[in-house]
KETIKOL-648503 format. One record per residue (C-alpha): residue number from 1; residue in one letter; chain; x, y, z. Coordinates in steps of 0.2 Angstrom, whole numbers. Each point is the difference from the previous one (the first is absolute). Layout:
<rs>
(NUM,'A','A',(X,Y,Z))
...
</rs>
This chain:
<rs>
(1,'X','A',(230,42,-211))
(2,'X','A',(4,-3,19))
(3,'X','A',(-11,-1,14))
(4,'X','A',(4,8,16))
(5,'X','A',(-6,-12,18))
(6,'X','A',(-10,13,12))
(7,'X','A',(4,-1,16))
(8,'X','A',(-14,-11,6))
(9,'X','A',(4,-13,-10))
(10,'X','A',(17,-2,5))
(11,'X','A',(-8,1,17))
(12,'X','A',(-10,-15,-4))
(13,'X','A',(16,-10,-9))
(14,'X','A',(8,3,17))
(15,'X','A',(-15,-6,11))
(16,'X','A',(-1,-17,-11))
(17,'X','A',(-9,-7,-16))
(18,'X','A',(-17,5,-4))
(19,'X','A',(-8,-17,6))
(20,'X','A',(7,2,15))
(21,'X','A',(-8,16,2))
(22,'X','A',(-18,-5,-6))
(23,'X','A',(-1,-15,12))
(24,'X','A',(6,10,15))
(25,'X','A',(-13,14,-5))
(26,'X','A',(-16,-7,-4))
(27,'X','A',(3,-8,19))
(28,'X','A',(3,13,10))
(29,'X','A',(-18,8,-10))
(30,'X','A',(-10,-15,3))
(31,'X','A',(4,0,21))
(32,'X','A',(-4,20,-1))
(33,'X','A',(-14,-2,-9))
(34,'X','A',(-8,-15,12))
(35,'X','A',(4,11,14))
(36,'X','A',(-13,11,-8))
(37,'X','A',(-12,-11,-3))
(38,'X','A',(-1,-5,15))
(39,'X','A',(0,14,9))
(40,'X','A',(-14,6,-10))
(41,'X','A',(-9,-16,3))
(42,'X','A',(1,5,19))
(43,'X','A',(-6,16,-5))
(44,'X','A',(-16,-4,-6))
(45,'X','A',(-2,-15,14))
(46,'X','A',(1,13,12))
(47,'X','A',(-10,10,-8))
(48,'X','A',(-14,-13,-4))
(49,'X','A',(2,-9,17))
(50,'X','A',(-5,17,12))
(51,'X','A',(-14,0,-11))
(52,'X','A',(-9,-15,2))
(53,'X','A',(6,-1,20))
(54,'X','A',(-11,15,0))
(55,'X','A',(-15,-11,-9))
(56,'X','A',(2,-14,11))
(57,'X','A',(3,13,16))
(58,'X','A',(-15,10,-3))
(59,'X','A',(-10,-17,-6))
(60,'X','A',(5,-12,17))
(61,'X','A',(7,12,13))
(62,'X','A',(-9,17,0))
(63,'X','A',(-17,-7,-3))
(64,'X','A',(2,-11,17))
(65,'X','A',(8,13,9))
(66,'X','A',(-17,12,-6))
(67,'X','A',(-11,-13,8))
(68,'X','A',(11,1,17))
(69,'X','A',(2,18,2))
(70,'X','A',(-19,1,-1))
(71,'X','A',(-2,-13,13))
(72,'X','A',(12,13,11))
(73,'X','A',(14,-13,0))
(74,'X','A',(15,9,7))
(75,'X','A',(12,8,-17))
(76,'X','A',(14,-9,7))
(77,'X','A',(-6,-18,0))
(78,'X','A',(-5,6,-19))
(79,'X','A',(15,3,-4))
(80,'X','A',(8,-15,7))
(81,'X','A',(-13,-11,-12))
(82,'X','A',(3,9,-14))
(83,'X','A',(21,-3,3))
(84,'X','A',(-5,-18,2))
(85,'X','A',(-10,-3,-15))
(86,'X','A',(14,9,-12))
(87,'X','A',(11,-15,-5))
(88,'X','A',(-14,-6,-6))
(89,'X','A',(-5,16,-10))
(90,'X','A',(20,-3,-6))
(91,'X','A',(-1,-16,-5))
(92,'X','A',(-17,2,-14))
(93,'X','A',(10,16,-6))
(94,'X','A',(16,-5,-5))
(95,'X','A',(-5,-14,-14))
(96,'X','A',(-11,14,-5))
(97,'X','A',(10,16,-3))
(98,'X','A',(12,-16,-7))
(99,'X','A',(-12,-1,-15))
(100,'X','A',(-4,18,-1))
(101,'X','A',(18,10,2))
(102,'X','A',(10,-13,-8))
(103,'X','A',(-14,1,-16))
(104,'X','A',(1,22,2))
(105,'X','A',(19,-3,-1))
(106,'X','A',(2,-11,-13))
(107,'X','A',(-14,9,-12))
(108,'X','A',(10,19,3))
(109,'X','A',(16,-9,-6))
(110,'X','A',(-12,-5,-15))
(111,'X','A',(-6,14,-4))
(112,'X','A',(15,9,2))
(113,'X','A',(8,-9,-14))
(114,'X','A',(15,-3,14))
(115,'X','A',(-3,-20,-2))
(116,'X','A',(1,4,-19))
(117,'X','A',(17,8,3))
(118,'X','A',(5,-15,10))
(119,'X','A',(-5,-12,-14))
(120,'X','A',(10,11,-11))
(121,'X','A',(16,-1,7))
(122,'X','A',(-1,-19,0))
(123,'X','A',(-8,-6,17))
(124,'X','A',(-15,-13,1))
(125,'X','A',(-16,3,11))
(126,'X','A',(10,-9,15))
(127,'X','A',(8,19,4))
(128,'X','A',(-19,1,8))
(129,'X','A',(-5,-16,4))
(130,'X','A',(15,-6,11))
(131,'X','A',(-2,15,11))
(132,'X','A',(-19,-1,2))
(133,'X','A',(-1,-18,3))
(134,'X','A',(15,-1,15))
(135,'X','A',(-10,17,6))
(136,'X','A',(-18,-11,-2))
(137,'X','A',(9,-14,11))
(138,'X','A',(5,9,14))
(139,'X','A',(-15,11,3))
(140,'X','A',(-9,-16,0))
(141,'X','A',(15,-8,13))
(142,'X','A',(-4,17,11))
(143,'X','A',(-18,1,-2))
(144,'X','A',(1,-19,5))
(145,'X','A',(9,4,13))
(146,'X','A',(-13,12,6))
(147,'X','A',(-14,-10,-1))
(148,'X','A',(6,-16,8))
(149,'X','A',(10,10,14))
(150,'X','A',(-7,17,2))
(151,'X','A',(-19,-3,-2))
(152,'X','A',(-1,-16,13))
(153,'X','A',(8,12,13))
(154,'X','A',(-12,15,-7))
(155,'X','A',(-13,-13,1))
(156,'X','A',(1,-7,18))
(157,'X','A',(4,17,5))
(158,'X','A',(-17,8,-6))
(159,'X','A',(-12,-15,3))
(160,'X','A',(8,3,21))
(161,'X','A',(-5,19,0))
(162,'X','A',(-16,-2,-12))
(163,'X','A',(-4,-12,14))
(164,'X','A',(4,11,15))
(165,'X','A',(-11,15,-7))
(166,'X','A',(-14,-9,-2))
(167,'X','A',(3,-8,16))
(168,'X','A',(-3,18,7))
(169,'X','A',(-15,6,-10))
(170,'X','A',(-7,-15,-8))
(171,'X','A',(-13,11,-10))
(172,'X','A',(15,6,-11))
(173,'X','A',(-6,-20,-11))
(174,'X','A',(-17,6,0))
(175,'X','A',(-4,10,-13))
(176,'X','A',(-19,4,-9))
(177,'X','A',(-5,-13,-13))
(178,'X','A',(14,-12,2))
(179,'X','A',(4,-18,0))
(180,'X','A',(12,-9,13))
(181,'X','A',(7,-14,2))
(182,'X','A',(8,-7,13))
(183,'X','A',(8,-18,4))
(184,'X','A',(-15,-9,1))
(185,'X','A',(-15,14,-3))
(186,'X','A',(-7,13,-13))
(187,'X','A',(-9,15,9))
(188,'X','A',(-9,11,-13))
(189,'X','A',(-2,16,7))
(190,'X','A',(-12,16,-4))
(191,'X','A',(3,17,3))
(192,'X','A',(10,4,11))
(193,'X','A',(-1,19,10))
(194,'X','A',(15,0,14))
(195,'X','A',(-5,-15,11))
(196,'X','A',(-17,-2,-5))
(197,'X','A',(-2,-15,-13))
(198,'X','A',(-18,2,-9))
(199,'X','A',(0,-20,-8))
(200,'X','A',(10,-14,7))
(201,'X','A',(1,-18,-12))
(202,'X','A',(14,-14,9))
(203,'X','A',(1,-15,-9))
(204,'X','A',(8,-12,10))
(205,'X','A',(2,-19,8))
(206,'X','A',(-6,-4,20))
(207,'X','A',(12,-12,10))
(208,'X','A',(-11,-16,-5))
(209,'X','A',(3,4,-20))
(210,'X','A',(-16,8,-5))
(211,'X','A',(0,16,-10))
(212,'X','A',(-5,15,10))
(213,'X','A',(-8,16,-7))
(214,'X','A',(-2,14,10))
(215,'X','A',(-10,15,-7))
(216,'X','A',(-2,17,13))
(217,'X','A',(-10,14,-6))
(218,'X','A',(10,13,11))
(219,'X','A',(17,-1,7))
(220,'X','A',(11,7,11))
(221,'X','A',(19,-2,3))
(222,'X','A',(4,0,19))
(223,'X','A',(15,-1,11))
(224,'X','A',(5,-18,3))
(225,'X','A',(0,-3,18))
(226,'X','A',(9,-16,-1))
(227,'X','A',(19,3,-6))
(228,'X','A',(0,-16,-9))
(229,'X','A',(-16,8,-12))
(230,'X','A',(5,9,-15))
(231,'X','A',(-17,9,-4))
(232,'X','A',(-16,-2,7))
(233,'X','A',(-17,3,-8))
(234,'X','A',(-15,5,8))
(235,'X','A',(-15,-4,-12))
(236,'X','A',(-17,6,0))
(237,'X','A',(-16,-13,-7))
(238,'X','A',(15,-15,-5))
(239,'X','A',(-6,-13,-8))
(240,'X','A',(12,-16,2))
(241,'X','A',(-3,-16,-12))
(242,'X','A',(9,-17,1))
(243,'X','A',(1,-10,-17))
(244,'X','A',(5,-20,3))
(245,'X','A',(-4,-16,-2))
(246,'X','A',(3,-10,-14))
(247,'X','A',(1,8,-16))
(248,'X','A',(-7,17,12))
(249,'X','A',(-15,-6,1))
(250,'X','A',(-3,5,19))
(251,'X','A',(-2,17,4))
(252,'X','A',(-3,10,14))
(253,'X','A',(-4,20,5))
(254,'X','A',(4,10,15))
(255,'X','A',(-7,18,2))
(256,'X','A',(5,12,13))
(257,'X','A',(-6,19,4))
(258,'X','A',(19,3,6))
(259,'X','A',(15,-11,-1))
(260,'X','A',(20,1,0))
(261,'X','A',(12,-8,-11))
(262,'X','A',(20,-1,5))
(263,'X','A',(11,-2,-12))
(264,'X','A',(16,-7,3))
(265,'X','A',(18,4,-6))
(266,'X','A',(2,-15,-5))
(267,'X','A',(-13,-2,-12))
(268,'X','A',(1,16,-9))
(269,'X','A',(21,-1,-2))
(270,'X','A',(10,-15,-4))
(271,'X','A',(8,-8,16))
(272,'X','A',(17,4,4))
(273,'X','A',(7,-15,-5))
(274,'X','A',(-8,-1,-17))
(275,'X','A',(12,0,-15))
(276,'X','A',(-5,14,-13))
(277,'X','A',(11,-5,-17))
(278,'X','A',(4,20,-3))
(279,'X','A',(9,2,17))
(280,'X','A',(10,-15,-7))
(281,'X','A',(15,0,-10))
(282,'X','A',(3,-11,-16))
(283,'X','A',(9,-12,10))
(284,'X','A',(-11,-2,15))
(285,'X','A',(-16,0,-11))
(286,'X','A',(10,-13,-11))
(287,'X','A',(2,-9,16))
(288,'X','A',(-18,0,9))
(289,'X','A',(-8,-4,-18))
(290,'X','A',(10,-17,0))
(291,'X','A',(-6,-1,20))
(292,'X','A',(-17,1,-4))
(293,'X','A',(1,-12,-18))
(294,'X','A',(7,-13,11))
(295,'X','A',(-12,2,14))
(296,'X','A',(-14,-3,-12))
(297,'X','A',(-13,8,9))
(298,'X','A',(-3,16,-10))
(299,'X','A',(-12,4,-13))
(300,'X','A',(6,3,-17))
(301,'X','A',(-8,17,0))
(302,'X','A',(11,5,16))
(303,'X','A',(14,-8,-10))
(304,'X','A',(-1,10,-16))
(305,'X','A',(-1,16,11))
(306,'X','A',(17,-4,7))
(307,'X','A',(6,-5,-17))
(308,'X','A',(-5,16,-6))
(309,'X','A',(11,11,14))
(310,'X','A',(14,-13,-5))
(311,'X','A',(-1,5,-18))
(312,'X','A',(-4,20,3))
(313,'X','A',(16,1,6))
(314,'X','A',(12,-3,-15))
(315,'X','A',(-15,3,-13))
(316,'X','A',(-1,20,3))
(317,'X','A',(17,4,7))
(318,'X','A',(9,-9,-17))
(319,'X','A',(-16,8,-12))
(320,'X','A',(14,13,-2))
(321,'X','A',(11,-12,-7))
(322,'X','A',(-15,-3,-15))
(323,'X','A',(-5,18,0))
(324,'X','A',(20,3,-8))
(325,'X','A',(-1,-13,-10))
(326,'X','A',(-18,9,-8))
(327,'X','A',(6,16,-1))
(328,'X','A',(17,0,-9))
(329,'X','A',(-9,-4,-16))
(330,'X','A',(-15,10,1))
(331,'X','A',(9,15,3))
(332,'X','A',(10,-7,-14))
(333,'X','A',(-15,-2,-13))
(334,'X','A',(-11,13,3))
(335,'X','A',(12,15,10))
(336,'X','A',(7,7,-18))
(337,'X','A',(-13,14,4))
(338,'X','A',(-6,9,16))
(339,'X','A',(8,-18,9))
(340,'X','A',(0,10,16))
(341,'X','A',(-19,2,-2))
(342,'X','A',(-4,-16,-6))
(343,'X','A',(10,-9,13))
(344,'X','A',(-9,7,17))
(345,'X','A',(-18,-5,-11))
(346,'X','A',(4,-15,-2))
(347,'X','A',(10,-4,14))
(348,'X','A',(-15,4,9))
(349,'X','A',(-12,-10,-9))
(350,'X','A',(12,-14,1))
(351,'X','A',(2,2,19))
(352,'X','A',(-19,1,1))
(353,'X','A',(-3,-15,-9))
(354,'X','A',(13,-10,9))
(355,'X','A',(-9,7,17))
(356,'X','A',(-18,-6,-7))
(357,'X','A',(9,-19,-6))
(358,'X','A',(6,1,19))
(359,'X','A',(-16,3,9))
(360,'X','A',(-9,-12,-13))
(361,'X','A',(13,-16,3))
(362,'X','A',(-1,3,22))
(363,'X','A',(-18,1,-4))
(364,'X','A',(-2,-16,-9))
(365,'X','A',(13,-9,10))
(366,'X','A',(-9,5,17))
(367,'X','A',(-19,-4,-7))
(368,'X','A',(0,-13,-15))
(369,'X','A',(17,-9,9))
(370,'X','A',(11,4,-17))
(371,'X','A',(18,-6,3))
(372,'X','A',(7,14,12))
(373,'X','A',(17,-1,-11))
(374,'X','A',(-10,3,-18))
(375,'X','A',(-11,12,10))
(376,'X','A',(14,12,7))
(377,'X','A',(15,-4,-17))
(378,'X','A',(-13,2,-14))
(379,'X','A',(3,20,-1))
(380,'X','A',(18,-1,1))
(381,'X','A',(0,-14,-15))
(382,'X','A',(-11,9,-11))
(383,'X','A',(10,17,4))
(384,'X','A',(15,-11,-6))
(385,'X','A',(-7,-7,-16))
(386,'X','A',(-3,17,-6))
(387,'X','A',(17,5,4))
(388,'X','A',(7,-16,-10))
(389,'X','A',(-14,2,-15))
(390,'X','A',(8,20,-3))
(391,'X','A',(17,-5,4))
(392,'X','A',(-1,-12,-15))
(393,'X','A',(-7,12,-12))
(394,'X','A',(13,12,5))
(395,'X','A',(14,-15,-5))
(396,'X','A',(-11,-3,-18))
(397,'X','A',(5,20,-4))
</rs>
């Protein structure tokens, strides 16, 4: 019996032996199909990131720019806040969407058995993995980036015309039912119809050290007729009282039918020269915090807080860095069905759960004096420790 060769396989015996064949193949598959995952991978980063810059947009920015428009500030000065405060809106979404588009990507290709085909024809979990990790590292590089360059400008820019609005209509701060504190005061104030101020509480401290309360019945905003005041108050029936002394002890009460209160730029903003650790970069901050260890005349609460700006600066923008590491195998585990689905649920709940660790770890840092490290890191750690505890019973299978 004779055999005749088809023509495709003497096509082959010309283009080399068949292991020749199978190496050069497989290769030329692998880089196609990396090209594919990670183009998918931006996809659903896209995707996920326009979503939550609309959360943190409407959240931060639209809210503020409400409260403006009602006091009449002109649309263009709101618009220019709102461009100033959106690096910052940048920064908090791009770890997000991280956890959430990478987790909706991964869980498709789950659920969609194409993982299973690439298992099939013989390649490992790293066809995924590489491409989402060295994606998870330079969103983190970019979104640091934003929040160490971009924001400090954004910042100083916004705190400048923030301050020359209010400079123009200082009622734009006062608002009904509200607390404000200032440098060196706290003024509780009542309701508040136009320029007419119904309760007026200001807790502060006189020239020789004593606390000073001021209480006004009815009050009414004025136009300053000294440049150098930044709002004055004309009250109605004030009543003033000086606590001092040792262990305030001493206490003395003033009563007035009418009276007027100035208050000065400079005790209701921080001075011009003062230092605020978010118009800092990494470096300066890094800097000015060693200046004020060595100078050894700060408290440790005043410490922590700079600490805590230090820290927020690596601890968010590389939280995209973790969020990869998580979601690779959770979409692996539970995205065999409806992984689309189940990857923007949990990715959310995640996400939230990681904000609330956040707002919980600045909390106890800033109040109980935790260390500003531990306070700010913990979320990122424990988002990494779940990653590693699934990725280890994905290597058991």
């Amino acid at each position: 019996m004779r055999f005749k060769t088809s023509d495709k396989e003497k096509k082959l015996k010309h283009c080399g032996s068949g292991s020749t064949i199978k190496k050069r193949f497989p290769r030329i598959k692998k880089n196609v199909m990396t090209r594919y995952i990670v183009k998918e991978l931006l996809l659903y980063f896209s995707i996920s990131f326009i979503f939550f810059f609309f959360v943190f947009f409407v959240n931060q920015i639209l809210l503020m720019a409400e409260q403006l428009l009602k006091k009449h500030v002109q649309i263009m000065d709101v618009i220019r806040l709102i461009t100033f405060s959106l690096p910052f809106v940048v920064a908090q979404s791009a770890p997000f969407a991280t956890m959430v588009g990478f987790l909706m990507c991964l869980g498709r290709l789950m659920s969609d058995n194409e993982v299973l085909i690439f298992r099939a024809v013989g390649w490992n979990y790293s066809i995924i993995i590489r491409p989402a990790i060295i994606l998870g590292i330079i969103i983190s590089l970019l979104s640091f980036f934003v929040n160490d360059y971009l924001l400090p400008l954004g910042t100083v820019s916004y705190n400048r015309l923030y301050q020359k609005i209010l400079y123009a209509d200082p009622s734009i701060e006062l608002e009904s039912n509200s607390v404000k504190r200032s440098n060196d005061s706290v003024l509780v104030i009542g309701e508040v119809d136009g320029l007419n101020i119904s309760d007026l509480l200001l807790f502060n401290y006189d020239s020789n050290g004593n606390q000073r309360v001021i209480v006004s019945g009815s009050t009414v905003i004025a136009e300053p007729s000294d440049p150098a005041v930044f709002m004055e108050l004309d009250m109605d029936a004030a009543t003033v009282v000086f606590i001092g002394g040792e262990n305030n002890t001493d206490v003395d009460c003033l009563t007035s039918q009418t009276s007027v209160m100035n208050i000065f730029a400079s005790g209701f903003f921080s001075s011009s020269s003062s230092e605020s650790p978010r118009e800092m970069t990494f470096v300066d901050l890094k800097n000015r915090l060693d200046e004020m260890i060595k100078e050894g005349t700060h408290t440790e609460y005043r410490l922590n807080v700079w600490k805590l700006e230090l820290y927020k600066k690596f601890a968010m923008p590389f939280g995209a860095i973790f969020f990869a590491v998580l979601a690779i195998p959770l979409a692996i585990i539970f995205g065999k069905k409806n992984g689309q689905t189940v990857g923007l649920i949990v990715g959310v709940l995640i996400c939230v759960l990681y904000w609330a660790m956040q707002i919980v770890g600045q909390t106890l840092g800033l109040r109980n004096g935790i260390d500003a490290f531990w306070a700010i890191w913990i979320p990122n750690f424990v988002i990494g420790f779940m990653g590693i505890v699934f990725f280890l019973r994905i290597h058991r299978r």
